[in-house]
FINUDO-228520 format. One line per 4 residues: number of its first residue (from 1); for each residue x, y, z of C-alpha. Coordinates in steps of 0.25 Angstrom, whole numbers. Each point is the difference from the previous one (the first is absolute). Layout:
BEGIN
NUM> X Y Z | ...
***
This chain:
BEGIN
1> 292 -6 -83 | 11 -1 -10 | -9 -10 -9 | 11 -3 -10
5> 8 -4 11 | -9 -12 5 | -3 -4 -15 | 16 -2 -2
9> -1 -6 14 | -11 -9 -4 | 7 -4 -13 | 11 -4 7
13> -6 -7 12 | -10 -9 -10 | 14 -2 -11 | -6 -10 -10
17> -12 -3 6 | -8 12 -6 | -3 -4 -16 | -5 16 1
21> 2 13 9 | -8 10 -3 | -4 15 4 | -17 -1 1
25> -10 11 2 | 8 2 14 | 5 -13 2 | 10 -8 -2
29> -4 -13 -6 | 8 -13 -1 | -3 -13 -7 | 5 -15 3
33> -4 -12 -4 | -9 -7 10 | 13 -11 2 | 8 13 9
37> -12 8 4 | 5 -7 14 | 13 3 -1 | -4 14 -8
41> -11 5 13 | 12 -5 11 | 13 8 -5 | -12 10 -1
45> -4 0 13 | 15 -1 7 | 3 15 -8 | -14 4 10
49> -10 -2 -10 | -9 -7 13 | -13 0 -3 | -11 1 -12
53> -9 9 -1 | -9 -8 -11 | 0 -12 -9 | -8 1 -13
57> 1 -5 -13 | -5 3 -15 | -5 -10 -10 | 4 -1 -16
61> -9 -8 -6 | 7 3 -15 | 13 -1 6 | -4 -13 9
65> 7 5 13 | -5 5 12 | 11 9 7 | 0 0 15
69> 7 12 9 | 4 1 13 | 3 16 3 | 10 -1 12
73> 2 12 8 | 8 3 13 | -2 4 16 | 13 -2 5
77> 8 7 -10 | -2 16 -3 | 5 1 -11 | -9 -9 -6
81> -12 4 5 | -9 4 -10 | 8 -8 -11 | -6 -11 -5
85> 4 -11 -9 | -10 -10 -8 | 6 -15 0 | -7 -5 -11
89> -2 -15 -8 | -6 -5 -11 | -7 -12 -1 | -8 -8 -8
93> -15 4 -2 | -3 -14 -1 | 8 -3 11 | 3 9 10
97> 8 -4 10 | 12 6 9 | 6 -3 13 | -6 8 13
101> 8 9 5 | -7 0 13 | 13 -6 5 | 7 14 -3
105> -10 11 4 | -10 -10 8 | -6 12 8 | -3 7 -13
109> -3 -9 -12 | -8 -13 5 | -14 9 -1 | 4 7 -13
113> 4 -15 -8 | -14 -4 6 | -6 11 -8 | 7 -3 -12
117> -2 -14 1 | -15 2 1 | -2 10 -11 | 10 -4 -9
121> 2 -15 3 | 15 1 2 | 4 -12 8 | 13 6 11
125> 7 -13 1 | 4 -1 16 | -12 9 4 | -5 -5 14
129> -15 4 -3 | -4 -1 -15 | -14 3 2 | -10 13 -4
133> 2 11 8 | -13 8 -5 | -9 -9 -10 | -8 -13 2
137> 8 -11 -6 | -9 -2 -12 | 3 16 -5 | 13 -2 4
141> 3 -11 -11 | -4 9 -12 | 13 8 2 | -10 12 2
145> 11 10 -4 | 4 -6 -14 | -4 8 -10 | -7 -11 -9
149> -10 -1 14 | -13 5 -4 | -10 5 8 | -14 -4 -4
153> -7 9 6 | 2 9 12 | -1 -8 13 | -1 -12 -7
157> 12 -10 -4 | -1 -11 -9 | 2 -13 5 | -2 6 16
161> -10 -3 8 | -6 11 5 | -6 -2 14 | -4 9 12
165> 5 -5 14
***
């Protein structure tokens, strides 16, 4: 894999879209503004970038963002497998919303925005099933994953109920 090859490829396929390319601990990361982060995952997707392998994000709280990233990857293309490029945003902490890019890579997102809805409370505009995926609703709305949520103590959340079924 000629890696500085698919960056320059990258670059050129993205064009002004990207507001930063950059080489990563082993990836190559790319961020948009959540306006083109559509347009950004589907140029993407047509050079063979066709499915992700994870949607996460990172809250900062003293920098009032949460940064969201997609880490696309191919199947059909050898010389990108193994290459993976992070599409990333950020929003406002207060706000944090974005549009669904289930409508891009439906078979590999749709499960991943759910997480990151539930523990993060990022809303993915478009999304056909905004829902938790893994916690009772109640949980899910403290935003568990933000790093001003405090445990009060183990096993015990404040403001849950906590119930055996």
């Amino acid at each position: 894999m000629n890696s500085e090859r698919i960056v320059e490829e990258v670059k050129n396929v993205l064009g002004g879209l990207a507001r930063e390319i950059a080489w990563r601990k082993g990836y190559l990361e790319v961020l948009v503004e959540a306006t083109n982060i559509i347009e950004a995952a589907g140029k993407l997707k047509s050079m063979g970038l066709d499915h992700v392998k994870s949607v996460t994000a990172v809250d900062y709280p003293k920098e009032s963002k949460i940064r969201v990233t997609y880490h696309a990857s191919s199947y059909s293309r050898e010389d990108l497998m193994g290459f993976i490029v992070g599409l990333s945003v950020d929003l406002p902490r207060d706000n944090p919303e974005m549009p669904s890019l289930v409508s891009v890579w439906d078979g590999s997102v749709e499960f991943q925005e759910r997480e990151v809805y539930e523990f993060f409370g990022v809303t993915f505009k478009g999304h056909p099933d905004l829902r938790p995926l893994l916690l009772i609703r109640e949980l899910a709305e403290k935003r568990v994953l933000r790093k001003d949520f405090v445990v009060k103590e183990e096993s015990i959340y404040e403001g849950v109920p906590f119930k055996y079924d």
